[in-house]
Legacy VTK file of the C-alpha trace (Angstrom):
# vtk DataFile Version 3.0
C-alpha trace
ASCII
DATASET POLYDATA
POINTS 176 float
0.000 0.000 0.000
1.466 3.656 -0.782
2.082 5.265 2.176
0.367 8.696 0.822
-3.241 6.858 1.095
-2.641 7.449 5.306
-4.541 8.125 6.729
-7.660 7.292 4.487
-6.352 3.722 4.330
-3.988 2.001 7.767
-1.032 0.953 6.597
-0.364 -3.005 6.370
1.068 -4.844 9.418
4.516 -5.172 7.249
5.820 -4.394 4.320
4.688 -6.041 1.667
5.561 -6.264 -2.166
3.494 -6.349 -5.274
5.256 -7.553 -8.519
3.082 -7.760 -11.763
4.328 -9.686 -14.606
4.136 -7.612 -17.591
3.494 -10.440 -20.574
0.833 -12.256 -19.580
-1.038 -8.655 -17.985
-3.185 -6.935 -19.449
-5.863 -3.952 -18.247
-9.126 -4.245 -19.314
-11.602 -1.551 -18.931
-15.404 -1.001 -19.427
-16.407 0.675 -22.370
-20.040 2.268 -22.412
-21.659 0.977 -25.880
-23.094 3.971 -28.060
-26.437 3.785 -29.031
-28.899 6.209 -30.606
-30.214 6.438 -26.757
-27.254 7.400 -25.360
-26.812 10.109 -28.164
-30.307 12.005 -27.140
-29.307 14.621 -24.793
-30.621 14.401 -21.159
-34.263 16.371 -20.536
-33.658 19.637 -19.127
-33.949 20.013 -15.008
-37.149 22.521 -13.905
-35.988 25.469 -11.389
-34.591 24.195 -8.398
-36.579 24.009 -5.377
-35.771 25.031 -1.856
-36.774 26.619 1.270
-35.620 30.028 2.207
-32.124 29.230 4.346
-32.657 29.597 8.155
-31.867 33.017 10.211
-28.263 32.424 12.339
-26.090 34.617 14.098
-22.205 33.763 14.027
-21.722 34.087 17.865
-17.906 33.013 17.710
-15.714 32.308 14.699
-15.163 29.236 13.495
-11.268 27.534 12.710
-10.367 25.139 9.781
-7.049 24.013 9.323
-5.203 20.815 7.871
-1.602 21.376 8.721
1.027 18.273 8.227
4.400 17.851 9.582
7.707 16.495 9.043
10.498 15.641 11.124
13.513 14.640 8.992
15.060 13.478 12.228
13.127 10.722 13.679
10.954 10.569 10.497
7.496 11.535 12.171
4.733 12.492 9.971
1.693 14.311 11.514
-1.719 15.676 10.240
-3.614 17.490 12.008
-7.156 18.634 11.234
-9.142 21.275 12.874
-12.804 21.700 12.157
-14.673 24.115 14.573
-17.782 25.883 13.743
-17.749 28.367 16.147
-20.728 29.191 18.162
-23.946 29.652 15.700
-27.276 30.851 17.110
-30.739 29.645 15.311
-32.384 33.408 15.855
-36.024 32.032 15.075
-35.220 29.634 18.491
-32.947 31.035 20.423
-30.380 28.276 19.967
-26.627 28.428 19.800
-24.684 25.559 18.702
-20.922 24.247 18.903
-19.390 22.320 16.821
-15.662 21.649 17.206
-13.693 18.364 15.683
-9.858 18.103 16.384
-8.130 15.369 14.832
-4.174 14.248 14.980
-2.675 11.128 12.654
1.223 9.983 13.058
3.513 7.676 11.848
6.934 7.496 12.141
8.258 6.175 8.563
8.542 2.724 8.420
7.681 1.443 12.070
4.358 -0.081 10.790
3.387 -0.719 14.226
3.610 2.885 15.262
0.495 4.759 13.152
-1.986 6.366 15.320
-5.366 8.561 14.544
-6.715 10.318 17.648
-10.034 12.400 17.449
-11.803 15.130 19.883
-15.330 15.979 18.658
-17.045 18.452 20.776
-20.691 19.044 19.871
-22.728 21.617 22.451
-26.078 23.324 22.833
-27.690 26.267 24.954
-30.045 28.972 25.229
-30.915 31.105 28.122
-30.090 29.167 31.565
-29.449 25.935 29.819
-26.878 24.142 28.295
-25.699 20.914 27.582
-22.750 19.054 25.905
-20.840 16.059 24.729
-17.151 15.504 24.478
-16.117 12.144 23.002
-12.331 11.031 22.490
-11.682 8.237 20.440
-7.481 6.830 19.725
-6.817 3.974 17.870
-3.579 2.185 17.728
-2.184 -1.292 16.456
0.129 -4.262 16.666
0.456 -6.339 13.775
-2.071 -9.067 14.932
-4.420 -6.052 16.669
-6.351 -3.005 15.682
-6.574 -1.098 19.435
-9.688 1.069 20.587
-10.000 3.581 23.436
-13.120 5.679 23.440
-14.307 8.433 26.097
-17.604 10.258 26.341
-18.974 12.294 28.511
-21.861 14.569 29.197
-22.298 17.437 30.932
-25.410 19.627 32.218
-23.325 23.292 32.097
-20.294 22.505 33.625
-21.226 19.553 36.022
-20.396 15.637 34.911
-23.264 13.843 34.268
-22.735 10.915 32.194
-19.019 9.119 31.691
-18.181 6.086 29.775
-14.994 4.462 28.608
-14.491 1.638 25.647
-11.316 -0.670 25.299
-11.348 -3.152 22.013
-9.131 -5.188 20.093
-9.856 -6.015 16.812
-8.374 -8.790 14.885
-6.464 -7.557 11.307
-6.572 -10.692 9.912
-3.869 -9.090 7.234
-5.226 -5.919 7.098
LINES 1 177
176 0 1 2 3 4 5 6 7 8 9 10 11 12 13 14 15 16 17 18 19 20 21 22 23 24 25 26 27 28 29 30 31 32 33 34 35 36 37 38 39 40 41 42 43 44 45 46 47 48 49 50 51 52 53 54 55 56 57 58 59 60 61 62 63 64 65 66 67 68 69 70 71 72 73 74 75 76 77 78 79 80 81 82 83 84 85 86 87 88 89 90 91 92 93 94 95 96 97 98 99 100 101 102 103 104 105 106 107 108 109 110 111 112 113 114 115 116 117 118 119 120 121 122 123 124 125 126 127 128 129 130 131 132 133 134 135 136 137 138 139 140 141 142 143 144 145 146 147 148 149 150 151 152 153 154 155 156 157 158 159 160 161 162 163 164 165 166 167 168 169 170 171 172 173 174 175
């Protein structure tokens, strides 16, 4: 697996190598037949349809950011992705939202055991004297025999506690 698919796709347990014999290989692709059908062009589309978007207030900005690093050192790569909505109030009912997702994947080059993908997602809700919200934490790690999960979440009620739960799995790879 390339390496620049990571971290859309975990990389293999280790290394492994593809060779494709050239002679007997061929590529064979679909081809879409042309008939007097597929000549016609499509009917036109009538005017699009919608409602009328709802009234918001940007209460705090919002932060997006993909920012990778690259030690030439110890050979660490790192992306990190930050997607926050800010604070957003629904005017009509007196609703402000926040959304907030920070997310960190490392390697270090060719330690296949050493990827990693951590994620924060905050999601929170209030309006006058009330307000809830959820923080969950999720990091997943591996051996070659193991994918490993740890999960948090918690809920609060403003700023007490009021719900808390933890997850440990292992996964089989079974190659993968």
């Amino acid at each position: 697996m390339s390496t620049s698919y990571w971290p859309l796709a975990w990389p293999p347990p280790r290394p492994a190598r593809l060779t494709v014999y050239t002679p007997p290989s061929r590529l064979v692709l679909p081809v879409r037949p042309i008939t007097p059908s597929a000549e016609l062009p499509a009917p036109p589309f009538g005017r699009p349809e919608g409602s009328a978007p709802l009234s918001t207030t940007q209460v705090l900005p919002g932060e997006y950011r993909w920012r990778v690093s690259r030690d030439l050192v110890d050979y660490t790569s790192v992306l990190e992705v930050v997607k926050d909505t800010g604070a957003v109030r629904y005017d009509d009912i007196d609703l402000t939202v926040v959304r907030r997702a920070h997310e960190r994947y490392s390697w270090i080059a060719d330690d296949f055991g050493s990827a990693r993908g951590e994620s924060e997602w905050t999601m929170a809700f209030s309006r006058a004297g009330w307000s809830v919200r959820t923080v969950s934490r999720t990091v997943l790690t591996c051996t070659s025999e193991d994918f490993l999960v740890h999960a948090q979440l918690d809920g609060y009620e403003g700023e007490r506690r009021v719900f808390s739960r933890n997850w440990h799995h292992t996964i089989p790879r079974y190659c993968v």
